[in-house]
C-alpha positions as CSV (number, residue, x, y, z in Angstrom):
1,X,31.6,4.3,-14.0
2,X,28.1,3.6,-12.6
3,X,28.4,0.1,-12.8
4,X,32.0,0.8,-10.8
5,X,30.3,3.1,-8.0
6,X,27.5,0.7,-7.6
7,X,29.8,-2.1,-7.0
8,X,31.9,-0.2,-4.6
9,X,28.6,0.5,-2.6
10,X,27.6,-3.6,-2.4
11,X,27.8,-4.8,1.0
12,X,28.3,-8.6,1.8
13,X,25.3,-10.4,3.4
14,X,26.5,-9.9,6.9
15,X,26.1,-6.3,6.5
16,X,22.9,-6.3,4.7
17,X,21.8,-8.2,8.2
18,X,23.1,-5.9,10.5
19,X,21.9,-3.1,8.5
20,X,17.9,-4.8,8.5
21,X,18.2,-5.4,12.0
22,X,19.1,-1.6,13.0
23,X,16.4,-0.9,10.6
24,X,13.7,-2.9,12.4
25,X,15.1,-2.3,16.2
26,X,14.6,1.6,14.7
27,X,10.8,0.6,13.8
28,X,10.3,-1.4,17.2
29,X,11.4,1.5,19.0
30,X,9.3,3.9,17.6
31,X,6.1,1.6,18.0
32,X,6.9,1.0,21.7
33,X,7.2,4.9,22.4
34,X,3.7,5.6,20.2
35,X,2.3,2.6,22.6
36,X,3.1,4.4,26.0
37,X,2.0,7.9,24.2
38,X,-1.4,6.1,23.2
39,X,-1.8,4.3,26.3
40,X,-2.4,7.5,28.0
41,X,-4.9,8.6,26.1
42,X,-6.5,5.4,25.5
43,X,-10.0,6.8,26.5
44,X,-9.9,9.4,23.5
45,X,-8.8,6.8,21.5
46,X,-11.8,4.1,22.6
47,X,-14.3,7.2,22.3
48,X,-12.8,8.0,18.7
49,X,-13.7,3.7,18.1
50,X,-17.0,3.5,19.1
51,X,-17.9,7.4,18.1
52,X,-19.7,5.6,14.3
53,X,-21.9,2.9,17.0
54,X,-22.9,5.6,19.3
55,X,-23.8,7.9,16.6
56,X,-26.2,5.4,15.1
57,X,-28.0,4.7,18.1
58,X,-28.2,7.7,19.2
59,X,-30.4,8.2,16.3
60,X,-32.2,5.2,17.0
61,X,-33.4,6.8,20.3
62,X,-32.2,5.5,23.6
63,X,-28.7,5.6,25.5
64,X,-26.8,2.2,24.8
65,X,-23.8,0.6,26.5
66,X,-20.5,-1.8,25.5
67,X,-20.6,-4.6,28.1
68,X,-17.4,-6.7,29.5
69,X,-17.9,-10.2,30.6
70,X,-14.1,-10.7,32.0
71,X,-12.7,-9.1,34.6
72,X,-9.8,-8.2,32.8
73,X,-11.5,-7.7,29.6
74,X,-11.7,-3.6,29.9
75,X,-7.6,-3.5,30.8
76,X,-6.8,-5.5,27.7
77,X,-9.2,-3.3,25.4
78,X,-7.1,-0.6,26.2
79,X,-3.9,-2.5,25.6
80,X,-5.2,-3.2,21.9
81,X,-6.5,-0.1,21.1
82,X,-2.9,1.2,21.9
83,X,-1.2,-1.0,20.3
84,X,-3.6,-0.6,17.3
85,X,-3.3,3.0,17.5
86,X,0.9,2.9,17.8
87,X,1.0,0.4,15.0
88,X,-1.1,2.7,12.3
89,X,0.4,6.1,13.1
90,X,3.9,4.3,13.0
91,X,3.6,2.9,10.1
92,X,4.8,5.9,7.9
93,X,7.5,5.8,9.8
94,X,8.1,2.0,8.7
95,X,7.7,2.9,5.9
96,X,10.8,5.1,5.8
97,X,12.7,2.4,7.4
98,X,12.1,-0.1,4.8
99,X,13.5,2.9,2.1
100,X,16.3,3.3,3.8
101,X,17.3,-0.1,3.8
102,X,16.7,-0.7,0.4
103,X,17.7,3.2,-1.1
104,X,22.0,2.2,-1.1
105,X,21.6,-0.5,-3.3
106,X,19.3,1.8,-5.6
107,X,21.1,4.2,-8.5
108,X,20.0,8.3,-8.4
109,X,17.5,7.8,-11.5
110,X,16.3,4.5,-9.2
111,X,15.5,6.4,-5.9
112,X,14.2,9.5,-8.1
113,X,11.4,6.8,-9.1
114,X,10.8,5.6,-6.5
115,X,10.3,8.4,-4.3
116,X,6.9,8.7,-5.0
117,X,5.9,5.9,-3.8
118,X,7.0,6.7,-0.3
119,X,4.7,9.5,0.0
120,X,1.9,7.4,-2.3
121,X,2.0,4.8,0.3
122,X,0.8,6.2,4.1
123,X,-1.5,8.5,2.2
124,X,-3.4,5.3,0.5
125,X,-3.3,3.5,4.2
126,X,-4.6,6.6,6.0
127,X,-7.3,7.0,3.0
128,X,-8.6,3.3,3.5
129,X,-9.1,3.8,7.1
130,X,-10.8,6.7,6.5
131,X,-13.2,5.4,4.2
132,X,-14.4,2.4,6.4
133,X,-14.5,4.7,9.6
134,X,-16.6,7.7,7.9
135,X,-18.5,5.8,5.6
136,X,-18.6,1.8,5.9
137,X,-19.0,1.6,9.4
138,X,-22.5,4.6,9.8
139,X,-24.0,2.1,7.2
140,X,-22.8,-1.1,8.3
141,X,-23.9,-0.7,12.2
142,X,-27.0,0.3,10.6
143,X,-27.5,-2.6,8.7
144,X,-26.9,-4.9,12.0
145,X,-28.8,-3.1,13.7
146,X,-31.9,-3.3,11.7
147,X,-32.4,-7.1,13.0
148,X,-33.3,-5.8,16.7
149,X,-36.8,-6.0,17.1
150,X,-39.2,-4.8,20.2
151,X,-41.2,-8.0,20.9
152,X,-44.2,-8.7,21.8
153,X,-47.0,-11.1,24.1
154,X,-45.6,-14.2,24.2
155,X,-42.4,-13.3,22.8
156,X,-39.1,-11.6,23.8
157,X,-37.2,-8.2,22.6
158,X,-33.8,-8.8,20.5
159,X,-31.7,-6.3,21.6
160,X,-27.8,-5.6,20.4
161,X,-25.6,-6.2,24.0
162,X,-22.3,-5.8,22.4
163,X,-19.0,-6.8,23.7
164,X,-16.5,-4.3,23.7
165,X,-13.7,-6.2,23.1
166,X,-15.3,-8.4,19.7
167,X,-16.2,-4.6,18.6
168,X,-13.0,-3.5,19.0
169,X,-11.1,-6.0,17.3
170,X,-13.9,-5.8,14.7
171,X,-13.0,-2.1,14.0
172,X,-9.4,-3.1,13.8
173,X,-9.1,-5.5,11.4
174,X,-11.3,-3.3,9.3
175,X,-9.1,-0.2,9.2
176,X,-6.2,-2.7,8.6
177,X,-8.1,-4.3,6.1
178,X,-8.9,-1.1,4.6
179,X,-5.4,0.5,4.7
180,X,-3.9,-2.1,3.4
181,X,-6.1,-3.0,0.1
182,X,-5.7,0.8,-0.6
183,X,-2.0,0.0,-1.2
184,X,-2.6,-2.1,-4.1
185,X,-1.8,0.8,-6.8
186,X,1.7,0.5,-5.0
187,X,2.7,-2.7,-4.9
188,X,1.1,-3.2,-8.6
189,X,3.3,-0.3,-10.4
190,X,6.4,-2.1,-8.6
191,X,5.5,-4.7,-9.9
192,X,5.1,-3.2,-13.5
193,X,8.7,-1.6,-12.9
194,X,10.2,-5.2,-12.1
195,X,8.7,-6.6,-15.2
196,X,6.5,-8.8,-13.3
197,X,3.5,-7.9,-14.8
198,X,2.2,-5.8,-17.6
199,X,-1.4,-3.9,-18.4
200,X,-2.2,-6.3,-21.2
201,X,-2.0,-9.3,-18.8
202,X,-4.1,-7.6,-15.8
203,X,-6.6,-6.6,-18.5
204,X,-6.9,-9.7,-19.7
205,X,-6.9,-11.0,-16.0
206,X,-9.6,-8.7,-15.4
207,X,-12.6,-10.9,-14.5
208,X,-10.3,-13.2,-12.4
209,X,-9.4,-10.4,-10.4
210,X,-12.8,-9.1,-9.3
211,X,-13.8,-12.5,-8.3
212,X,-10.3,-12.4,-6.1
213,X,-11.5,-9.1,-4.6
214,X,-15.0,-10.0,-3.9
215,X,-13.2,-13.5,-1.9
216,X,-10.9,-11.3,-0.1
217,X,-13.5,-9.0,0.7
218,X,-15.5,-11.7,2.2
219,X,-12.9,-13.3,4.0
220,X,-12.0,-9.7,5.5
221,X,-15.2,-8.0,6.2
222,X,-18.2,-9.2,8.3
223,X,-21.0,-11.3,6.9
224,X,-22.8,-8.5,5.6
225,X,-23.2,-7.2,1.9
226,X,-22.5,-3.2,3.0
227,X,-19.1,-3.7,4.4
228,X,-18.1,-6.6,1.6
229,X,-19.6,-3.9,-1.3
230,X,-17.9,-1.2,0.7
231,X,-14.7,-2.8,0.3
232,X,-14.7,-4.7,-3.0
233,X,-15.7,-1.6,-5.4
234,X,-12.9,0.8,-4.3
235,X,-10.3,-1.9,-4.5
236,X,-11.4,-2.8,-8.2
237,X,-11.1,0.8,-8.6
238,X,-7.7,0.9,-8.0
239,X,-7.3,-2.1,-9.5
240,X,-8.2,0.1,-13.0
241,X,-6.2,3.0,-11.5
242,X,-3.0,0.3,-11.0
243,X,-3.6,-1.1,-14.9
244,X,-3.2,2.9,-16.0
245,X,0.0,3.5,-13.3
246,X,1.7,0.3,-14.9
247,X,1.0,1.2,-18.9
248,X,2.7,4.4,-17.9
249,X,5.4,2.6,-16.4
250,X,5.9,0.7,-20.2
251,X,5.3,3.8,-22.1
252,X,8.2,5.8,-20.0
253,X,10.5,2.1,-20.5
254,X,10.1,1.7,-24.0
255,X,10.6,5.4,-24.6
256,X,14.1,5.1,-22.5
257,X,14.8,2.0,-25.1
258,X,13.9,3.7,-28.4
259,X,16.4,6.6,-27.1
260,X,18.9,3.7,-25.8
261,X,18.5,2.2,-29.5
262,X,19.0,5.5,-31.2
263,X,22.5,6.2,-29.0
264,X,23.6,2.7,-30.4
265,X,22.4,3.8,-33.8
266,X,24.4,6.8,-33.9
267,X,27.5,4.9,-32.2
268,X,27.3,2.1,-35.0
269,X,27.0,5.0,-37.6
270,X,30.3,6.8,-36.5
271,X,32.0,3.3,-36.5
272,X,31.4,3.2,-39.9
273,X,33.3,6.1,-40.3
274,X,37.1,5.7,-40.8
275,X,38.8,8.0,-38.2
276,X,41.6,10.4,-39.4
277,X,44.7,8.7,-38.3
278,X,42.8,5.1,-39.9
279,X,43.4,6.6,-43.1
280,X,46.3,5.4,-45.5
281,X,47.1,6.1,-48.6
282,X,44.6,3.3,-50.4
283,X,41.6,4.5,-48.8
284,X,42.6,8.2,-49.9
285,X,42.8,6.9,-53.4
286,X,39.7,5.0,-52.9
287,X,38.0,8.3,-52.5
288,X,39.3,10.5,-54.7
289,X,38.3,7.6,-57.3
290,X,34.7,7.7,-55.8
291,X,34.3,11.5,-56.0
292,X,36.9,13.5,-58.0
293,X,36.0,16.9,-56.5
C-alpha cells in the first residue's frame, strides 16, 4: 500500500520543473524584499561590519577611517552589504524551499528524519558567522595590524588606509565561508543516510581529511595563520561530530534490519506451519503416528 500511495504521488518531469521553478521564484522573491528592507538600513548594517575593526583600533589609541577611491565605490558598498545581508537572513527561508520541493517524494518515517535537519541547518550557518565575527575577526585585525609601525629619521610611518569596499567583501566571504563549513555535520549524516559513506571509511580517511580542511581553509581565509587556525579546528571538530552523527545513523539502520530479519523469520516460521483447511487426511495420520496423545 505504501509503495501504491507513493506511486500515485510521482509527478512526471515536467511537473517536478514547474514545481522547482515556483520554489526558486518563492526564494527570489523573498531575497529581493529582504534587499529593499536592508537597503534602508544599510548604515546599521555597515556600522554592525566594521564594529570588530573599529573596536581594535580604538584600543590602539587614535580615531581611524575607511577610505573610497571611486566615486561610486561608497553607493555600491551599500548595494553589497544589502545584498549580503538579504542573502544570509533569507537563507532559512531557502532552506524551507528546498524541503518543500523535495518532502512529496519523501514517505512519513522519511520526512520524520529528516526534519531535523531543517532546523540543524540555519542554526549551524548562523553559528559560523558568529564565530568568525565575535572571535576570528578581534584577533585577526589584530594580527594585521601589528605590522604598522611609527617610523622614524630617515624613514616613513606604515599606517593601515583601508579600503572599504576590499574590507567589506573580506568580511563577506568570511561569514559565508564560516556558515557554510559549519554545515558539514549536515550534509555528512545525509550522506551516511544515502549510503554514501560510512564511519569506518571517514575514520580511516581521517588524516586525508584534515589536510583537505587546512587547503580549504587556506584557500578561504586571508593569508594569515589566526583566521586559517580559526577556521580549520572547528571544522575538524565537526568533522568528529559528523563521524559520531553517521555511526548513529548505521546503528538505528541495522537495528531496523535485524527487526526486518526477525518479521521474515517469524513469516517463514508460520509457513512452515500447515494451515487448517491444508490439512487432509494423510497429514492427520502422519501426526497421530508422530504423537499418539
Amino acid at each position: 500500500m505504501a509503495e501504491t500511495g507513493h506511486e500515485e504521488k510521482s509527478m512526471p518531469l515536467l511537473e517536478h520543473l514547474i514545481e522547482l521553478r515556483k520554489r526558486m521564484m518563492h526564494s527570489a522573491i523573498i531575497v529581493i524584499l529582504l534587499f529593499f528592507v536592508c537597503y534602508y538600513f544599510a548604515p546599521q548594517l555597515y556600522d554592525f561590519l566594521v564594529a570588530p575593526l573599529a573596536d581594535v583600533l580604538e584600543d590602539m589609541g587614535g580615531s581611524r577611517r575607511l577610505i573610497f577611491t571611486a566615486l561610486h565605490e561608497a553607493f555600491f558598498t551599500y548595494i553589497k552589504v544589502a545584498l549580503f545581508a538579504a542573502l544570509f537572513l533569507a537563507f532559512p527561508f531557502i532552506a524551507i524551499q528546498v524541503w518543500m520541493f523535495i518532502a512529496p517524494g519523501l514517505y512519513k518515517n522519511e520526512k520524520r528524519a529528516f526534519a531535523p535537519f531543517l532546523i540543524a541547518t540555519p542554526v549551524l550557518f548562523f553559528m559560523g558567522g558568529a564565530l568568525v565575527y565575535y572571535l576570528v575577526f578581534p584577533l585577526a585585525w589584530k594580527f594585521f595590524l601589528s605590522f604598522e609601525s611609527v617610523g622614524g629619521a630617515g624613514s616613513l610611518p606604515i599606517q593601515l588606509e583601508a579600503k572599504v569596499g576590499e574590507y567589506l567583501s573580506l568580511v563577506m566571504r568570511l561569514i559565508f565561508a564560516f556558515g557554510l563549513c559549519f554545515e558539514l555535520p549536515v550534509v555528512m549524516t545525509l550522506l551516511g543516510r544515502a549510503g554514501m559513506v560510512t564511519s569506518k571509511g571517514m575514520r580511516e580517511k581521517r588524516k586525508y581529511a584534515v589536510v583537505l580542511v587546512f587547503v580549504v581553509a587556506a584557500i578561504l581565509t586571508p593569508p594569515d595563520v589566526i583566521s586559517q587556525i580559526g577556521l580549520a579546528l572547528p571544522t575538524i571538530a565537526l568533522y568528529e561530530i559528523s563521524i559520531l552523527s553517521v555511526q548513529m545513523v548505521e546503528r538505528k539502520r541495522g537495528d531496523k534490519e535485524d527487526d526486518e530479519d526477525d518479521e521474515d523469520d517469524d513469516d517463514d516460521d508460520e509457513d512452515d506451519i500447515p494451515h487448517a483447511d491444508e490439512f487432509d487426511d494423510d497429514d492427520a495420520e502422519e501426526l497421530d503416528a508422530k504423537d499418539p496423545t
